[in-house]
Each structure stands twice: as C-alpha cells, then as structure tokens.
N, C-alpha and C positions, 0 to 999 in steps of 0.2 A: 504494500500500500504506500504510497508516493503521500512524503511529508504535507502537513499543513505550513502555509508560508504566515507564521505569527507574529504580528507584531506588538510587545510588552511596551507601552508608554508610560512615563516615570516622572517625576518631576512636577511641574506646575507654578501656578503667581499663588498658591494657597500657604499659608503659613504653615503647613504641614509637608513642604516641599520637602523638607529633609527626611523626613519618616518614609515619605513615599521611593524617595532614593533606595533608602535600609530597605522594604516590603518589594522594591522592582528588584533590588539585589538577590535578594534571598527567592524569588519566584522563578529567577533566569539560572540562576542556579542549583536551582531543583524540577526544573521542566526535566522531559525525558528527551534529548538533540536527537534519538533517532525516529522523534516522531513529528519533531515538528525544528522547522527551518527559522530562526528565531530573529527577528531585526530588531533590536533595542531604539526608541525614540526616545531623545531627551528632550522634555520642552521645559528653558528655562526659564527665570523666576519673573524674566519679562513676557512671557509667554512665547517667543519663539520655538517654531522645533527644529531637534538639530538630529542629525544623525550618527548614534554612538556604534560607532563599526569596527570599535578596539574591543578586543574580548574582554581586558579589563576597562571598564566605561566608569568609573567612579575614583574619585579624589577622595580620602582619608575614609573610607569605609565604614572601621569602627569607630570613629569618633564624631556623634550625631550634631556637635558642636558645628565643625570644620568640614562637613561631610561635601562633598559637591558634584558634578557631571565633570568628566574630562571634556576639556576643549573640541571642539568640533567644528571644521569649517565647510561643513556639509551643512546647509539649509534645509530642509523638505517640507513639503506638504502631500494631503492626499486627495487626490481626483478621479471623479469615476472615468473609464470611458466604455462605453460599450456595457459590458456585463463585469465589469471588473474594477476593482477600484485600486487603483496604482501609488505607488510613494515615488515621488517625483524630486529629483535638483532643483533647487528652487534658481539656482545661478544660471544653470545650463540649461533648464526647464523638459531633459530629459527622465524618461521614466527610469525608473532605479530597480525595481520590483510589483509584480500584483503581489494584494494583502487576503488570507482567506478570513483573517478572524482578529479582531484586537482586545488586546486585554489590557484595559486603561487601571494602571495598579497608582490611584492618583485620588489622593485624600483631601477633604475638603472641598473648597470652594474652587469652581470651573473643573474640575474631576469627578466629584461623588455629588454633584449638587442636579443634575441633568443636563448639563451647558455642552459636553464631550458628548452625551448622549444622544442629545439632537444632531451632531456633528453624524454621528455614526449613523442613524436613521436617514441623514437625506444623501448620505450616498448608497443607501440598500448594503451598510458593508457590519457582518456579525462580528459581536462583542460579547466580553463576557462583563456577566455583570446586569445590576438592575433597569430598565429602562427608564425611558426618559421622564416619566410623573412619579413613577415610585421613590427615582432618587431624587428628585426636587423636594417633592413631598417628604421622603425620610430625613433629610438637610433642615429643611426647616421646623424646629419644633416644634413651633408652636401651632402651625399645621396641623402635626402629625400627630400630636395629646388632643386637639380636639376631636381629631375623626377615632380612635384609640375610647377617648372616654364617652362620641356615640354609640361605639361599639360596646361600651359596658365594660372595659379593661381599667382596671384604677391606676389612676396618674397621679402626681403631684399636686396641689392646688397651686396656683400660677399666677401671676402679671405680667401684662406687657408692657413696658415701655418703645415710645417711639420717640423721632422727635415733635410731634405736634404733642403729644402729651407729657414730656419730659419732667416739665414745670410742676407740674401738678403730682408726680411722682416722689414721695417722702421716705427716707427709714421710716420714719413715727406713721404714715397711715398703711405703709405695705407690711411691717413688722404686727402694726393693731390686727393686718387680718392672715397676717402669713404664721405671724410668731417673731422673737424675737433673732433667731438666725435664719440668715435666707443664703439664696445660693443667687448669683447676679450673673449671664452669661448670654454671650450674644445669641442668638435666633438659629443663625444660619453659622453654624462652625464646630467642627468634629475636635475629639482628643482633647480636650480641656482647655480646648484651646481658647482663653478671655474668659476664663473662667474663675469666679472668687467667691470666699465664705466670708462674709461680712456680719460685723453684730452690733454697730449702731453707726449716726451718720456720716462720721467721716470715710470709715470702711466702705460705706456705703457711696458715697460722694466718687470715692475713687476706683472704685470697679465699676460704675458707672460709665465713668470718662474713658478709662480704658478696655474694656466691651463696644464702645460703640468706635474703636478704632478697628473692631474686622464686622460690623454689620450697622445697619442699619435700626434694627428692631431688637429689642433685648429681653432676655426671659429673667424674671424675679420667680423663685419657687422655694417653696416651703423646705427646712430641712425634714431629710427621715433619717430619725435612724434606726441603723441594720444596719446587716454586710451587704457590700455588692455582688450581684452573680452575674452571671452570664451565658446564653446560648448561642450556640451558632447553630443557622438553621441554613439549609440544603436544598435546592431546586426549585423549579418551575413550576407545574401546576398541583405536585403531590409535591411539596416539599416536607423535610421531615427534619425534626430537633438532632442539636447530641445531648453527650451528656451535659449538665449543669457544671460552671465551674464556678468558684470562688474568689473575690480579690477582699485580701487583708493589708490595706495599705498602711504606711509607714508614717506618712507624711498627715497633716490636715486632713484631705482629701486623694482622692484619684487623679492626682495631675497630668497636665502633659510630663515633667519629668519620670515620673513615676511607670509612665506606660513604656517612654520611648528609650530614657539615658539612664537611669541608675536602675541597676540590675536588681539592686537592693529597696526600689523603693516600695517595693510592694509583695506581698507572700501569695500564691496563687494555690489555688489547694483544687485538682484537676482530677477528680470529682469531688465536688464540690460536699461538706460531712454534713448532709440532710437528711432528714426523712423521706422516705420515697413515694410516701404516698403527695409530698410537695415537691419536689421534683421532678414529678408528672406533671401536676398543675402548672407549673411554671415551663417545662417544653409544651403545652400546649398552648397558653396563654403566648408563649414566643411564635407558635407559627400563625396563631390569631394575627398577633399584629402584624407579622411579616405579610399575611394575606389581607391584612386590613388596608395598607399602603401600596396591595400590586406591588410587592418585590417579588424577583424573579434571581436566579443564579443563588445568589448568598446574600446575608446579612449575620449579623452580631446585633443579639437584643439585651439588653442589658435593665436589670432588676435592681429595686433594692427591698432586701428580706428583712422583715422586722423578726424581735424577739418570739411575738407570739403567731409567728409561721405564715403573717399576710405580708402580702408582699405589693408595688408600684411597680409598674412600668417606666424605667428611668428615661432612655431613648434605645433609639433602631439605629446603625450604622449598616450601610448598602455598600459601603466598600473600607472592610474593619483591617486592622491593620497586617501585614506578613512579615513582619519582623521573626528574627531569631523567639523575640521574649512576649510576642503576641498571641492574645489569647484564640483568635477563629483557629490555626491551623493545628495552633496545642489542644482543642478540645477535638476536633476530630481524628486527633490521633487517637485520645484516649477513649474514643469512640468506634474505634479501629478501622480508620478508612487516613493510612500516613499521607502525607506532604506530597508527593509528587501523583499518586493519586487524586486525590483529591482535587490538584490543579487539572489533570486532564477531564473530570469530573466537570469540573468548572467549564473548558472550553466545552466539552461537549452539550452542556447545556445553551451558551450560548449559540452555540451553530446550530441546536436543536430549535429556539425561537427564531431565529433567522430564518429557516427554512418554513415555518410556520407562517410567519409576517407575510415572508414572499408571495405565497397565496392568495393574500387580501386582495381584493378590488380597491384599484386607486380611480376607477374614470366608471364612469354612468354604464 
C-alpha cells in the first residue's frame, strides 16, 4: 500500500506556539515513516508558513523557554488544483508536493479555535482533528458551558466580562454572587493560558488587564474545589472514553507551567484512585459533551471532582496537548491503544470524515 503524503503543521501566532513545537515534535517522531510520507510545516509566530525539510526542524527542543523552528527559507502555501491540493514555493510558485491529509498539531488560537479548519474545508483537503464549529465552539467557553448546561451537564457558575460591560464589573458584586475566590480567564485561550486565582480587588484588577491581552471577552467563575481529572475521548460518530486520569498539582492551580515546563509541577495518577461506579459517570458525561459540541477525531475533557463524588465540567480541549508529559496520549496508553497507534487512529479518522463530507451536495 503506497504511503499517505502527511503533512504535521506546528507552530502558530497562539501563545501556545511553543507547546505546539514540543506536541508537533513528539507526533513526527512517533508517526510510523513506512506508512506515511511526512512534510513538516512550520508556521511562524507571524503566521507565515515555512517549510521545515531538515529532519531535525527545531531549535532547543527540551527547553520550552528557548524552544523554536529552525530557519527556513522555503515559503509555502497550499492550493487546490484539480482534485488535489498541493504545497507550493511561494518564491518560485512551483508545486512542491500533493497533500492527502493534514494534521494541524496547533494549540490555541488560529489552530484549535476553527480559523485552520475552515482553511482545510475550502480546499476539500482531510485533517485530523475536530471541525470547523466544534473547534470554535470548544475554544470558546463560554459558548461551550452554555450549550453543556442546556444539555443538563453541570458547569461552573460564571460571568462574562467584555468590554462594553467592563465598568460595571467588580470583585465586590462578582465575589457577592461567585464567592469570594474566583478564577478570571480569557474566553477564547487553551492551557492556562491568562489564567488567575484572584481573592479581592487588586488581584482582581490585575488578571483582569492581563486576560484581556489574549481575548476579547473574559470568563469570571466560581472556584471548586476537588481534584482535577480528565478524559480523553476517541472518534467520530461512536466515539468512546479512556480511562479517567488525575492531576495533583503543585503549584496554586493547573498552570500553563505546570502542564508544559516543570516536570515536577504536577502528580498525574493514570488511572485516576476513584470509585468506579464515578468513573463511568464521568467517561460518559465526557463523550456527552464531546457530542454536545460536534467534536469529531479527539478531545481532552477535563472535570473537577468534588469531595463528595459530584463533579463540573471544567472545559473541552479539540486539540489537547502531545507533549512527552501530556495527559491525551498518556491516558490512552493506559487505556491500551500506545502513541503511535493511536496517531494512525487519529489520521484514519480524519480521512474517514473527509470521504464522508465529499458526498454532500454542494449545488441544487
């Protein structure tokens, strides 16, 4: 059987640029090469894309700090012609390669938000990964806890701050109906990222300010406490849970350091020490939401378990991390479907919607 021609995109303008570096590393390096033809796209943090065609395509690797794309003076984009959608020289404006399938491994914002999705939908070219409303939708919270708590899944109770209602936005009247610690983080932004535990108003004053420097709209919610857990859930129209895992962090909270750089920020306990009869409830209530939002391929849903065994829906992540020390690929291992698995798994599903879509009537 004559390879798939894949192409892993990496990179992004999303402040999770770096992590996605780490998650495209560790993907390319666990694909199976004799099954698939692998073209590395770097698109930098200006959003250009660039063509990484050095087998080693990354500057300082393990250090998330310093981490970055080696230089590339290959330009590319991708255009369809015919039945095929090509990666082209952007200098020479000759074609380079047809693509069969892209796996955009690109966290946050213009990656997991649907902006790439739509990219990929109007050239008819399969991806892996959620489509184009379910990752919008799963991006933005506050979206995704409304349709979640019409659905009867318990979520946090919440605020939103924007800016026409900023003003009017207090610790003292969001604390009177929240409690007096809240969590302040922007709307639309994965991995902790502007994310703070505030507990009166200066704290408050300044997660504020600094939240609305990666969005626009910002979520005030209640704290809980419990542990945090987490499912990763699996496929297209039957998808199905793993096991539950656990995070015991270190720090305050679940940080972005805690997820991505310090090994030590967090204890992960991979299955997770619960009762089974709520660890049923909670893989079901995961693929609830994942079908509540039309995600397709994978997600990472992520819980918080109170002491007396109830638990919230914290948020959905559509494209969760692949690092070394990330929880989606670790919990399918110990769900027994390993790492390199699992990504063929992955493309196979997208190429399975692909061929599905194709069928649709687009004209009267």
């Amino acid at each position: 059987m004559s390879k798939k021609n894949l192409a892993v995109i990496i990179g992004g303008k999303s402040p999770e640029h770096a992590i996605s570096l780490r998650s495209g590393l560790s993907v390319v390096n666990s694909l199976d090469k004799s099954k698939y033809d692998i073209t590395v796209i770097g698109i930098d943090k200006e959003g250009t894309w660039h063509l990484q065609d050095t087998p080693s395509f990354i500057d300082h690797p393990d250090d998330t700090r310093h981490i970055s794309l080696k230089p590339s003076a290959v330009k590319v984009f991708l255009e369809k012609a015919g039945k095929k959608v090509w990666l082209h020289d952007k200098a020479t404006q000759k074609k380079i390669k047809f693509i069969d399938i892209a796996f955009p491994v690109l966290h946050g914002a213009y990656g997991e938000d649907g902006i790439i999705q739509g990219l990929f939908r109007s050239l008819e070219l399969a991806f892996v990964g959620a489509d184009l409303m379910a990752s919008a939708i799963g991006m933005d919270k506050d979206i995704a806890k409304r349709l979640w708590r019409d659905a009867g899944i318990p979520v946090a109770d919440f605020e939103v701050i924007t800016v026409a209602n900023k003003s009017r936005m207090t610790y003292a009247t969001l604390s009177h109906k929240l409690g007096k610690t809240l969590f302040v983080k922007p709307a639309n932004a994965g991995s902790s990222v502007g994310v703070h535990k505030v507990e009166n108003q200066a704290e408050f004053e300044a997660a504020v300010t600094d939240a609305f420097k990666f969005d626009r709209k910002l979520l005030v919610e209640e704290a809980i406490k419990g542990i945090e857990v987490e499912c990763a859930v699996l496929g297209n129209e039957n998808p199905r849970p793993s096991v539950i895992g656990g995070i015991i962090p270190t720090e305050k909270f679940y940080s972005y350091d805690a997820k991505y750089i310090s090994s030590s920020g967090a204890k992960l306990m991979i299955p997770a020490n619960i009762r089974p009869d709520v660890s049923s409830k909670l893989r079901k209530t995961a693929v609830k939401a994942y079908q509540c939002i039309g995600a397709e391929g994978l997600s990472r849903v992520d819980f918080f378990l109170r002491e007396d065994n109830t638990f919230i829906l914290n948020e959905i992540n559509t494209m969760p991390g692949f690092t070394s020390i990330s929880m989606y690929p670790k919990l399918w291992e110990a769900s027994g479907l390993p790492y390199p698995d699992l990504l063929d798994r992955l493309i196979s599903l997208g190429i399975k919607r692909h061929r599905e879509v194709s069928k649709l009537k687009t004209s009267w």
